[in-house]
LOLUMKE-690464 format. One record per residue (C-alpha): x, y, z. Coordinates in nm, 3 decimals. Layout:
[rec [X,Y,Z]]
...
//
This chain:
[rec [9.068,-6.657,14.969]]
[rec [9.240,-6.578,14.682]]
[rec [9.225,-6.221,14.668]]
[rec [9.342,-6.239,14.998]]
[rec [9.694,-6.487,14.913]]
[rec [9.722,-6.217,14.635]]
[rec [9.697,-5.936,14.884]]
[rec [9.999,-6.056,15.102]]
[rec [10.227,-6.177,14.778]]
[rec [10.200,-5.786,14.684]]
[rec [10.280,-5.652,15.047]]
[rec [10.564,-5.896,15.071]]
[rec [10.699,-5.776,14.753]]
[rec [10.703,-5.407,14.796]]
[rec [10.883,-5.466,15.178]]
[rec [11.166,-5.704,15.001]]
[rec [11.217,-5.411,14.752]]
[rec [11.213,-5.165,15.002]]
[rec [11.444,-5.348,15.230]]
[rec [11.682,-5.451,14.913]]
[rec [11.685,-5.054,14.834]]
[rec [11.603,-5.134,14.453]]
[rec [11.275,-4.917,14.449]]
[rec [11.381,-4.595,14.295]]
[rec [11.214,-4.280,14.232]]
[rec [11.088,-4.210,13.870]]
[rec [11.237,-4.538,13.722]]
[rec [11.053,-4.620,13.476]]
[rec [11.104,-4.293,13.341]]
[rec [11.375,-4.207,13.085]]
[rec [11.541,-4.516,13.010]]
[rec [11.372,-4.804,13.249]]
[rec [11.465,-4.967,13.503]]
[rec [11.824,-4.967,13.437]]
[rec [12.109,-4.934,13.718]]
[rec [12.212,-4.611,13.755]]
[rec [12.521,-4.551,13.902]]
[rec [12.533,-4.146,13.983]]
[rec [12.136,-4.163,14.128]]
[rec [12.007,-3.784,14.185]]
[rec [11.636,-3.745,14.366]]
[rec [11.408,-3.491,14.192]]
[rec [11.418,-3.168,14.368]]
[rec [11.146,-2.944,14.363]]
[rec [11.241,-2.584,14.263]]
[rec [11.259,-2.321,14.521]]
[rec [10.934,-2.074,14.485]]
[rec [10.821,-1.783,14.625]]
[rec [10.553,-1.789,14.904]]
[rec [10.340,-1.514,14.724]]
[rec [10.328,-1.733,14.466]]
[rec [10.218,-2.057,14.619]]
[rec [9.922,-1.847,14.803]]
[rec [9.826,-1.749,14.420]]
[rec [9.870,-2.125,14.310]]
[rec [9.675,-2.194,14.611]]
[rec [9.355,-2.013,14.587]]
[rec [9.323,-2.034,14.203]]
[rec [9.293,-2.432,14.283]]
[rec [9.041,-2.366,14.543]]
[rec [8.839,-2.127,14.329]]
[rec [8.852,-2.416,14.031]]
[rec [8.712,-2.658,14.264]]
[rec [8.442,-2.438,14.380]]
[rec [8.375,-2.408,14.028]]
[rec [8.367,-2.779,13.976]]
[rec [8.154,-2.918,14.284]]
[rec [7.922,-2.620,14.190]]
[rec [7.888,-2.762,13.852]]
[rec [7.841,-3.172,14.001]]
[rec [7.587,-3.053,14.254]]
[rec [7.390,-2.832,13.921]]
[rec [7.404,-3.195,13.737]]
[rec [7.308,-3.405,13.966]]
[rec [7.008,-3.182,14.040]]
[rec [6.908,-3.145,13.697]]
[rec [6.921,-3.554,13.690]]
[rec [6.741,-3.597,13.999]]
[rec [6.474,-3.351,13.881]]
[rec [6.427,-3.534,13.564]]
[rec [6.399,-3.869,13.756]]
[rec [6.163,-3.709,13.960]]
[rec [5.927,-3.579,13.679]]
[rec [5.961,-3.944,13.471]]
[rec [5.833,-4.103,13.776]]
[rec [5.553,-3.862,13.847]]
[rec [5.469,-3.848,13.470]]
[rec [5.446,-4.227,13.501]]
[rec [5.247,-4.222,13.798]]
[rec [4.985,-3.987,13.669]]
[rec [4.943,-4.213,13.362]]
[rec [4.904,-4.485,13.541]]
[rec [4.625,-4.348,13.794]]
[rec [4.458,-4.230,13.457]]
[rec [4.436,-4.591,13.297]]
[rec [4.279,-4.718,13.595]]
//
């Protein structure tokens, strides 16, 4: 029950500071939560299409590169499992 009291506190929190407007952007950033009077949103700088496609697919290839490397590791861990448990199982069958 309590996690759940906790749960609702939190949700009606973040509405009252969404309705109040007080939730700004990048607050706690540079100087806190301070009132700032002349309040500018971050804009994101205009860039070239050509240059998100490179962005883009240099990502994709350093994921590829990444899963590649989790599935090698897990496979190498699962193999070792794998040869532990047959290892044991052999000595076991031999003691008997």
């Amino acid at each position: 029950m309590g996690s759940m009291s906790s749960m609702n506190v939190t949700l009606k929190n973040n509405r009252k500071l969404l309705r109040k407007n007080k939730h700004k952007p990048f607050s706690k950033m540079n100087g806190g939560g301070k009132n700032i009077v002349g309040y500018k949103p971050y804009v994101l700088p205009k860039v070239q299409p050509h240059v998100l496609r490179r962005i883009r697919r240099r990502v994709r290839k350093e994921n590829k590169k990444l899963l590649i490397k989790k599935i090698l590791i897990a496979l190498v861990t699962l193999l070792v499992i794998v040869m532990i448990l047959v290892y044991k199982s052999l000595t076991r069958l031999e003691l008997l």
